[in-house]
C-alpha positions in Angstrom: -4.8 26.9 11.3 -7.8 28.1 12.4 -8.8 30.2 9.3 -7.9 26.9 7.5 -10.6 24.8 9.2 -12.7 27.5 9.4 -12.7 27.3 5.2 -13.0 24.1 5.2 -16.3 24.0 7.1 -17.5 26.6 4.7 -16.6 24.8 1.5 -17.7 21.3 2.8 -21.2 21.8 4.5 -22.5 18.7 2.7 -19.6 16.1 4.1 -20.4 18.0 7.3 -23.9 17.2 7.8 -23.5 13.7 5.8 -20.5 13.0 8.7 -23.1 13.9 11.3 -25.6 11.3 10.2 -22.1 8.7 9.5 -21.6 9.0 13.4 -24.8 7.1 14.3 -23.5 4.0 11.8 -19.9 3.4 12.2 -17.0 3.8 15.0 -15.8 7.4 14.6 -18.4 7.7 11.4 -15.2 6.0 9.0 -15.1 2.6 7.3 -11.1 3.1 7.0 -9.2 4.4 9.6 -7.0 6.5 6.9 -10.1 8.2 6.1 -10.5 9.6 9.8 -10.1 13.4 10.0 -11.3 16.6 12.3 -14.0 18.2 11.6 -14.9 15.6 9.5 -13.9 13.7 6.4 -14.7 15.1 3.0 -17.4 12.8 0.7 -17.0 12.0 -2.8 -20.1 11.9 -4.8 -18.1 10.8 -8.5 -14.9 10.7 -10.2 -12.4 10.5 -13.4 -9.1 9.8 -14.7 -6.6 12.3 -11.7 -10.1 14.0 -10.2 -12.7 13.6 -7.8 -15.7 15.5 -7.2 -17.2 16.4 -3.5 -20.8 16.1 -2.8 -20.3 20.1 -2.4 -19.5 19.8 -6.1 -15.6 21.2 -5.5 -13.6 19.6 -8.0 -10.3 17.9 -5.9 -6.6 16.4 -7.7 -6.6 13.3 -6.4 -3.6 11.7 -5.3 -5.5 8.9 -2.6 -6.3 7.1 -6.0 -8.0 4.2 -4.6 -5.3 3.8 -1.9 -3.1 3.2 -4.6 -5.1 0.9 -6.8 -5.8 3.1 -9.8 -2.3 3.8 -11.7 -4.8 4.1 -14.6 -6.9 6.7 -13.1 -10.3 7.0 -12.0 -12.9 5.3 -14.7 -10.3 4.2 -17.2 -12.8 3.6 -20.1 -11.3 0.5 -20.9 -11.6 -0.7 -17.7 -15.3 0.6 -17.4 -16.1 -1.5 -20.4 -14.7 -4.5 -19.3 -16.5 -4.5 -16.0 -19.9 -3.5 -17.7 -19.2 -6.4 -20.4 -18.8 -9.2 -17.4 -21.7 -7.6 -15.2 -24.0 -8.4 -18.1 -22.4 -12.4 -18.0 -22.7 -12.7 -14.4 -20.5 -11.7 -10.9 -20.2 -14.4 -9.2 -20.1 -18.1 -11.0 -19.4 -20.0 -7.6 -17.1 -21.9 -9.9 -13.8 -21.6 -12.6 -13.7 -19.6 -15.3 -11.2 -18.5 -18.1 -10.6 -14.8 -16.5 -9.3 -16.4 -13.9 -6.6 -17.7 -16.2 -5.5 -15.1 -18.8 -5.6 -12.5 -15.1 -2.5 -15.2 -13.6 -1.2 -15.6 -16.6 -0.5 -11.9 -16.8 0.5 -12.3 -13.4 3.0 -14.8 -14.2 4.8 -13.0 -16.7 5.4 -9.9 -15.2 6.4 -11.5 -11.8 8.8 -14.7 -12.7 9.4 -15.4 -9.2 5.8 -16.5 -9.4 5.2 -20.3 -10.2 1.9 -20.9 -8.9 -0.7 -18.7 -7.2 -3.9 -18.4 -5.4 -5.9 -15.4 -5.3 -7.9 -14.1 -2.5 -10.2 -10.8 -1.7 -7.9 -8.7 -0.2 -4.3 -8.2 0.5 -4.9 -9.0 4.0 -6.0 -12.1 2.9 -2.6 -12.7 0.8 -0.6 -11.9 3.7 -2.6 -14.1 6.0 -2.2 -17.1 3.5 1.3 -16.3 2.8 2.0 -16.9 6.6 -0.1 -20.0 6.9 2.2 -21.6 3.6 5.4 -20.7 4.9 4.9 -22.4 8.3 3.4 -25.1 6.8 6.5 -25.7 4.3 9.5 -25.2 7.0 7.9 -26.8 9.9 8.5 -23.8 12.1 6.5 -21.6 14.2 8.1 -18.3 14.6 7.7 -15.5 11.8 10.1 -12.3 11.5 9.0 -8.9 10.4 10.6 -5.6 10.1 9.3 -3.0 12.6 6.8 -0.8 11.2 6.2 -2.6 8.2 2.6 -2.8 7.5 1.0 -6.5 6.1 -2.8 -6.0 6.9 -4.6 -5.5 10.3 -5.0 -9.2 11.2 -3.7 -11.2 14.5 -0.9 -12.7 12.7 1.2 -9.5 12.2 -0.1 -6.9 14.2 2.8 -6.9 16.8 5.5 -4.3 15.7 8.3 -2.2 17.6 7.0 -2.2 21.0 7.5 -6.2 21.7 5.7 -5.7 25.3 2.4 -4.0 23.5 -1.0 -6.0 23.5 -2.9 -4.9 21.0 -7.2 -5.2 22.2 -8.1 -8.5 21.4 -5.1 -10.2 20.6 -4.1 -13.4 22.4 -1.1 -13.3 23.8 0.1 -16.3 21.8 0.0 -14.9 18.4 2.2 -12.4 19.4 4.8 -14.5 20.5 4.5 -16.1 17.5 5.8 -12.9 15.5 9.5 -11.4 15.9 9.8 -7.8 15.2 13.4 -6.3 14.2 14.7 -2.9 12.4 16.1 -3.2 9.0 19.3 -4.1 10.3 21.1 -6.5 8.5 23.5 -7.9 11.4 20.9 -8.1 14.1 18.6 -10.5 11.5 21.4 -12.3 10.9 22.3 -13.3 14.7 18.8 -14.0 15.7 18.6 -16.2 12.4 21.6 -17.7 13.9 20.6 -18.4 17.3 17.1 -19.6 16.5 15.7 -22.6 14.6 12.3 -21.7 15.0 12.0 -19.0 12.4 9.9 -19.8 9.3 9.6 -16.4 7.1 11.2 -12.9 6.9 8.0 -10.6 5.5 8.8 -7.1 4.8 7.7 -4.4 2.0 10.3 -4.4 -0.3 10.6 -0.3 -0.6 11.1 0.0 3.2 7.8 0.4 5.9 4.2 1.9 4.7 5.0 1.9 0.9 8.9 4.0 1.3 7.9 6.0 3.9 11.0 4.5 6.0 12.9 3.9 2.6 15.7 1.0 2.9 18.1 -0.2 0.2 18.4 -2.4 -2.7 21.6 -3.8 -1.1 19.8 -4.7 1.8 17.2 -6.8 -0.2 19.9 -8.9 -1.8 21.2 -9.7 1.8 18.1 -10.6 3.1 18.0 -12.8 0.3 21.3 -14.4 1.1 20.8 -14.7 4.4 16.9 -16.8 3.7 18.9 -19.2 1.7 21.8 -20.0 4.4 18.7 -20.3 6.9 16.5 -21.8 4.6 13.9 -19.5 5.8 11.0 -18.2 3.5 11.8 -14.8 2.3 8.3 -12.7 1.8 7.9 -9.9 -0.4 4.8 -7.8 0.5 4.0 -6.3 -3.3 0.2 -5.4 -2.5 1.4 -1.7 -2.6 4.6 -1.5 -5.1 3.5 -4.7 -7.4 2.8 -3.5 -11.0 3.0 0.5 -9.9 7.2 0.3 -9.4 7.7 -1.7 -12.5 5.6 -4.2 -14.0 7.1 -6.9 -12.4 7.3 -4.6 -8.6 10.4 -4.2 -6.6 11.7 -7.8 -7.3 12.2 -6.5 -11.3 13.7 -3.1 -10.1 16.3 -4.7 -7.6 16.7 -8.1 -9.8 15.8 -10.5 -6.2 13.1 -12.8 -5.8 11.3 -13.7 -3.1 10.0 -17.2 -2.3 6.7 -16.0 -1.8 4.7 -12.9 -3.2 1.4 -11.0 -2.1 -0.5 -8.6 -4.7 -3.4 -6.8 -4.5 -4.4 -3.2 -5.2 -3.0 -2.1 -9.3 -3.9 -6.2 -9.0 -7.5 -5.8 -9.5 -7.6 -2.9 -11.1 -9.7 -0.9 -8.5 -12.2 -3.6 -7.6 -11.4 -6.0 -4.3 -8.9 -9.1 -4.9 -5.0 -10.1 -3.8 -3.2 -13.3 -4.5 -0.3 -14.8 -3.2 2.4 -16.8 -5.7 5.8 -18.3 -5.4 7.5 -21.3 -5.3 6.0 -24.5 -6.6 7.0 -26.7 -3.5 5.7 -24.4 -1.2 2.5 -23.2 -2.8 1.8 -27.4 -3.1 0.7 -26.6 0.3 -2.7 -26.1 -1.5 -2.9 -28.2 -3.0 -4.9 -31.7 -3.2 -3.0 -35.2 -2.6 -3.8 -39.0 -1.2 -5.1 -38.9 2.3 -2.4 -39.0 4.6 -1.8 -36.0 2.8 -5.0 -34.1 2.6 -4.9 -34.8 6.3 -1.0 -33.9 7.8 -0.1 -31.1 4.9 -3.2 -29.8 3.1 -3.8 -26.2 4.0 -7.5 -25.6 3.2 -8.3 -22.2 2.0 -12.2 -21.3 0.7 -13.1 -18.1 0.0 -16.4 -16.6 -1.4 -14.7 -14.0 -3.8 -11.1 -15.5 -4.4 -11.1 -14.8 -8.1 -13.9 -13.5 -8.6 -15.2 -12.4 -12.4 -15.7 -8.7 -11.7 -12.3 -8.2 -10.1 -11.0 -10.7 -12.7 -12.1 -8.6 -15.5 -10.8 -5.7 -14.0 -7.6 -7.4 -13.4 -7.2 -8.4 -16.7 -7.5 -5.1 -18.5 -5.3 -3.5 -15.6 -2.1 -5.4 -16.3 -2.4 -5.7 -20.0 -2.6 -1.7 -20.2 0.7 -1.6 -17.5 2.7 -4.5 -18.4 4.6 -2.2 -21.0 5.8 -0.2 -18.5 4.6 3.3 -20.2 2.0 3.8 -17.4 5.0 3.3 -14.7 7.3 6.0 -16.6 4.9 8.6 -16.7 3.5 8.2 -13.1 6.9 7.9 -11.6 8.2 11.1 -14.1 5.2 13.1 -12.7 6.0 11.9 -9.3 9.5 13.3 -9.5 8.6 16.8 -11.0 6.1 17.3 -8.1 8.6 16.7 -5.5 10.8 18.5 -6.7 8.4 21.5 -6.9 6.8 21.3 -3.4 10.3 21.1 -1.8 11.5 24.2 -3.9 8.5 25.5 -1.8 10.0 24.3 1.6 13.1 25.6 0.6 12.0 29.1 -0.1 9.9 29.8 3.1 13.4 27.6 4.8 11.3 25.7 6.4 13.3 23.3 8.3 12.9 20.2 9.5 10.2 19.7 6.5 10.3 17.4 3.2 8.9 15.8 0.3 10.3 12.4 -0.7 9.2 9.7 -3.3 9.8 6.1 -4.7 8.8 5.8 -8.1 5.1 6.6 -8.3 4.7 7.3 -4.6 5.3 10.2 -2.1 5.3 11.0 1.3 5.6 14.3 3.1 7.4 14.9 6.8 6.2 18.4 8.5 7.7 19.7 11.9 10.0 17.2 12.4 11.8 17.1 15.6 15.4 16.5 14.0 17.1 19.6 12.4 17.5 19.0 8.8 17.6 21.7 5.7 14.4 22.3 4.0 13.3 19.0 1.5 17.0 17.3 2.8 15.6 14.0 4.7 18.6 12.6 6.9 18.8 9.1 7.8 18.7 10.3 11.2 14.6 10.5 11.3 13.0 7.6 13.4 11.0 5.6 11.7 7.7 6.2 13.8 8.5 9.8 12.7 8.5 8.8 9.3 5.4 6.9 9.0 3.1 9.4 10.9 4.5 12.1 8.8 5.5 14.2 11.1 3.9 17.3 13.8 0.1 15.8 14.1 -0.9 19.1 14.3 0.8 20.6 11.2 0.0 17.7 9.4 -3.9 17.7 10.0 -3.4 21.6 8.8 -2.3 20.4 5.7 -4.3 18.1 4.9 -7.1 20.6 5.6 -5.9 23.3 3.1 -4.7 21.1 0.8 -7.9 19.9 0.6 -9.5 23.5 0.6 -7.1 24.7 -2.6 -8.2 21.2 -4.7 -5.6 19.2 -3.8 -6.4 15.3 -1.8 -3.5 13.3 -0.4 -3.7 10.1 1.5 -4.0 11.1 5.6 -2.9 14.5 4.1 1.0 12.9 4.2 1.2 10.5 1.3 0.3 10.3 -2.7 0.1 8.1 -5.3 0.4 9.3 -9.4 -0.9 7.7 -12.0 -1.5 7.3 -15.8 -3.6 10.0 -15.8 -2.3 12.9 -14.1 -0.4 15.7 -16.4 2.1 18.9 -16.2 -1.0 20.8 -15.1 -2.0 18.7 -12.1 1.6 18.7 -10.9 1.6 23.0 -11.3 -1.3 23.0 -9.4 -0.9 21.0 -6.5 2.3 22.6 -5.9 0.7 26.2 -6.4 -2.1 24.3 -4.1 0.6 23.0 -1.4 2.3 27.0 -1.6 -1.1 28.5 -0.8 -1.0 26.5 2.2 2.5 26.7 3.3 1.3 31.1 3.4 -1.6 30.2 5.6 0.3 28.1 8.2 3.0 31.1 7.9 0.0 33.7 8.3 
């Protein structure tokens, strides 16, 4: 591991010295904490379509794609164009505008579970809201969530596993105000039984950080039984899976629909913006009425870029190139080949306890696991903080490192996303990149 990092300081002297000045501006020198690494991260100076380009001028596969937002690629032209076109008419009106429209009416139609919505800047923002309407609407207090799920960084969901954690600068109150469960279908069901105080069930419909803890389509459909005997509002967390899954996310895939949605990312096309939608009685919550309403039910929610025409634009063009489902199909086709190839790799070196594993356009790797398992065979057996850290810290951050060194950039060097514009070629490299590695870590 040493000769990897030792070649990575060589290749990268200009993120080096550009981290170096980064440390006198921001906590740890990052704006993200997936972007943290040792030595330092690696800066991008341009990209397009499946690449990105260093400031050292190394030419890297990219499979961070916007964290996700970009199943078109980098600089789709179309998408370019209509940006460019609504720069020229203005960014921000401060006020309605038809974009708005034609973007949730695309919206609409691929996502029928989806009677009204609101769009916000972020899917942090959409998760937030989305917690805010369903309390409002049930009268309760009390919101469950599925350990290791992730819904944003804000108050309102940051408890998980460990119930007796305090996170810094959390009040004590907000995270009583949060009950944290496995996916376990009989233990929701008897604290659903035992409690009236429970207003929503929010979870990621592929299982916790995008399929890393993968959970299945039978579960969803008793989760959805179980809201309607409760009468609790069932949440589906789409900022990650809607429009790159299918079109219309998980809810089209497993035929259930949640009550309440939240978007973002392949939402906006790579620029900032979310949205929740659901049901029409609950999202009234938003809406105006006579006084006594305005004042005991309103939910007020502002927000400087909710909507705005940039993202808009960019939203627009997004989900009329992907609503066919073509861009989906070859993502998730690409996505399968690749696995497939850099666990042939695992299995050839037999290296145990290792594996590559995927959900339609997405993959996630495990390295050094600490329960025995056959090369690129992940048993249900894993816990789930294993899961979603991937793994051996160590081994991992090696990875990431020599990926990074033969070309290759994945997502805290233990996730990927594919998109529209990957090929055959990318796939045969990053798994020739991924081998290269695998013989240095041997070595």
């Amino acid at each position: 591991m040493t000769s990897i990092e030792t070649d990575y300081q060589k290749q990268h002297p200009g993120s080096a010295a550009r981290y170096a000045r980064a440390l006198t501006m921001f906590p740890n020198g990052v704006t993200h904490d997936g972007r943290f690494v040792e030595p330092f991260p690696l800066y991008v100076a341009r990209s397009n379509g499946a690449y990105k380009w260093d400031v050292d001028g190394n030419r890297l596969i990219d499979y961070v794609t916007g964290h996700g937002a970009l199943l078109l690629g980098h600089a789709h032209p179309a998408l370019v164009a209509a940006v460019a076109e609504q720069m020229a008419r203005g960014t921000h009106y401060g006020a309605e505008h038809e974009l708005e429209m034609r973007w949730a009416e695309l919206v609409m139609q691929l996502f029928p579970s989806i009677e009204r919505l609101r769009f916000t800047a972020s899917g942090t923002e959409a998760t937030m809201l989305a917690l805010r309407l369903a309390r409002a609407y049930t009268g309760r207090t009390t919101v469950l969530r599925l350990s290791g799920h992730y819904h944003g960084w804000h108050d309102l969901l940051t408890r998980d596993a460990a119930a007796d954690a305090n996170p810094p600068g959390v009040p004590a109150g907000l995270l009583h105000a949060t009950e944290v469960l496995p996916a376990d279908i009989e233990q929701i069901e008897r604290v659903l039984a035992q409690r009236n105080d429970i207003a929503a069930i929010i979870l990621e419909p592929t299982g916790a950080s995008y399929g890393a803890v993968p959970i299945a389509t039978e579960f969803l459909h008793a989760l959805r039984q179980l809201a309607d005997t409760y009468q609790v509002v069932l949440i589906f967390d789409e900022v990650v899976t809607g429009f790159r899954v299918l079109p219309g996310g998980v809810q089209q895939r497993a035929s259930v629909h949640a009550d309440l949605t939240t978007l973002a990312k392949v939402l906006a096309g790579g620029l900032p913006g979310g949205a929740v939608g659901g049901r029409v009685d609950i999202m009234q919550y938003l809406a105006f009425g006579d006084a006594a309403w305005n004042r005991e039910h309103k939910i007020r929610h502002n927000g400087t870029f909710n909507a705005n025409p940039l993202s808009a634009a960019a939203g627009v063009t997004m989900l009329e190139h992907v609503a066919d489902g073509a861009s989906c199909a070859h993502a998730t086709a690409l996505c399968e080949r690749l696995v497939a190839g850099m666990n042939a790799e695992l299995r050839t070196r037999e290296l145990a306890g290792w594996a590559v594993y995927s959900d339609a356009s997405i993959f996630h790797l495990l390295v050094g696991s600490q329960v025995e398992f056959a090369p690129g065979e992940l048993p249900a057996s894993v816990p789930v903080a294993e899961l979603k850290s991937g793994g051996d810290a160590r081994l991992l951050r090696a990875v990431r490192l020599g990926m990074n060194n033969h070309g290759v950039d994945l997502m805290r060097g233990r996730s990927g996303f594919l998109s529209a514009a990957h090929t055959e070629a990318d796939v045969v490299a990053t798994v020739a990149a991924f081998a290269a590695t695998l013989d240095e870590l041997e070595a």
